[in-house]
C-alpha positions as CSV (number, residue, x, y, z in Angstrom):
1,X,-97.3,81.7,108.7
2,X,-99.4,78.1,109.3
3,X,-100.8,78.0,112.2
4,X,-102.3,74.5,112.4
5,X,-104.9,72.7,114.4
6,X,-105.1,68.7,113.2
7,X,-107.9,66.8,114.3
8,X,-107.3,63.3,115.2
9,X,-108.0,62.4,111.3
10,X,-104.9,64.3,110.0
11,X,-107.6,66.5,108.1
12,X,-105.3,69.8,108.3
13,X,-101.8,67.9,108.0
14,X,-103.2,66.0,104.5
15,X,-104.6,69.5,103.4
16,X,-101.6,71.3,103.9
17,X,-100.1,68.4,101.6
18,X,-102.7,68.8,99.2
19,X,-101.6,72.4,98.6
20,X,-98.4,73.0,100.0
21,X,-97.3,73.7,95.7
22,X,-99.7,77.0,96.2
23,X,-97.7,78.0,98.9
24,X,-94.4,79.8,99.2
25,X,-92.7,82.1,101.7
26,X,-93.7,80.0,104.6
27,X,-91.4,81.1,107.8
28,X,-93.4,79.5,110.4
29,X,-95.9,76.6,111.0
30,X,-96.5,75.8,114.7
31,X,-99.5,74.6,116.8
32,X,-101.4,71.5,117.8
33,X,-100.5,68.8,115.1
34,X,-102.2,66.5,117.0
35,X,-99.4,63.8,116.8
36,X,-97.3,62.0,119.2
37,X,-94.0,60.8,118.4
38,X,-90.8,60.0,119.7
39,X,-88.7,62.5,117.9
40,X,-90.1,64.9,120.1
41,X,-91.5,63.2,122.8
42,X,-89.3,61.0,125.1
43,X,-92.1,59.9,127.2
44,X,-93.8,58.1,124.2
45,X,-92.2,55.4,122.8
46,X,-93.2,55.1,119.1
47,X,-92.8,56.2,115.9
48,X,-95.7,57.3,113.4
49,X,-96.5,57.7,110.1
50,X,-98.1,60.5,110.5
51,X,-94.7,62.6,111.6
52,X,-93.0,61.4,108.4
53,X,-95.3,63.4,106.7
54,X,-95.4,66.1,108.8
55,X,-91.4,66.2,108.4
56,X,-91.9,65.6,104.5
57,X,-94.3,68.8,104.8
58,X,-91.9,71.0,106.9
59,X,-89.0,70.2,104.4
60,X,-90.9,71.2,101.5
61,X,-90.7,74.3,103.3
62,X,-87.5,74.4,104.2
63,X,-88.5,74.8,107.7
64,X,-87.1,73.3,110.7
65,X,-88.5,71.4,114.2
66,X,-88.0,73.9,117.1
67,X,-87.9,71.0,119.4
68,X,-87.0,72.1,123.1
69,X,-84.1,71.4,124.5
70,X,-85.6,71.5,128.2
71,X,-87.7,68.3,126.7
72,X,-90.8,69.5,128.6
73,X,-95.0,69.2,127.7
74,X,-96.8,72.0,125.5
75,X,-99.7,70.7,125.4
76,X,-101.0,70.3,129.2
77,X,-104.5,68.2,129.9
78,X,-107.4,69.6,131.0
79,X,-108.1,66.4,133.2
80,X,-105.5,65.6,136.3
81,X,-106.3,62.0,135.1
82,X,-104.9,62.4,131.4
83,X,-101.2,63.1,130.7
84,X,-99.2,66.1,129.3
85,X,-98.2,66.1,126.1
86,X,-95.8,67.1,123.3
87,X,-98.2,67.7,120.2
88,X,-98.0,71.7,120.0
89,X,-94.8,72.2,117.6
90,X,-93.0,74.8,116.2
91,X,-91.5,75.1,113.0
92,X,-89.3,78.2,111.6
93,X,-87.5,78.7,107.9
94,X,-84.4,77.0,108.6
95,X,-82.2,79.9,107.5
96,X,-83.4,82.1,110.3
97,X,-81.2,83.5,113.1
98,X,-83.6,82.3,115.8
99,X,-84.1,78.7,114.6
100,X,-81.3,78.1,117.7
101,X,-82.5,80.7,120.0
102,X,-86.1,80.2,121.7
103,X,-87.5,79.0,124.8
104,X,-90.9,77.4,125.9
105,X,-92.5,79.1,128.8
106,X,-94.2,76.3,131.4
107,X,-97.7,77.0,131.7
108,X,-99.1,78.3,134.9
């Protein structure tokens, strides 16, 4: 298991690259990647490269985006001036049973 939190440098996402060969048996790499995007994120309206290698990473892996189908925040701010976001991901080995069953619980 990965569990990942990227500053706003990429420093853990260009790490993981770095040794990703010395790693094997990865069934999960989820948390706060720190990126935007709009593969996961209809709100926001762009495309980085930064997911590309995030992807590139996660299919070295063989592991595949949990995305929600409810399309709702998992990362919620801290200020009622900022917005909610969809940086906190989940990844599971794609040949797992529950890659199509899971759920994200709304924050209370």
């Amino acid at each position: 298991m990965i569990n990942v939190y990227s500053d706003k440098y990429q420093t853990a996402l260009k790490y993981i690259k770095d040794i990703e060969a010395n790693l094997c048996n990865v069934l999960v790499m989820a948390e706060d990647f720190n990126i935007r995007d709009s593969n996961w994120d209809p709100s926001y309206l762009f495309h980085l490269t930064h997911s590309d290698s995030l992807l590139e990473i996660a299919g070295f892996f063989d592991l595949k985006s949990l995305v929600s189908i409810q399309q709702i925040p998992t990362h919620y701010a801290n200020n009622l001036n900022d917005v909610n976001l969809v940086i906190d991901l989940p990844f599971l080995y794609s040949n797992s049973i529950e890659t199509n069953n899971h759920h994200i619980l709304l924050e209370l």
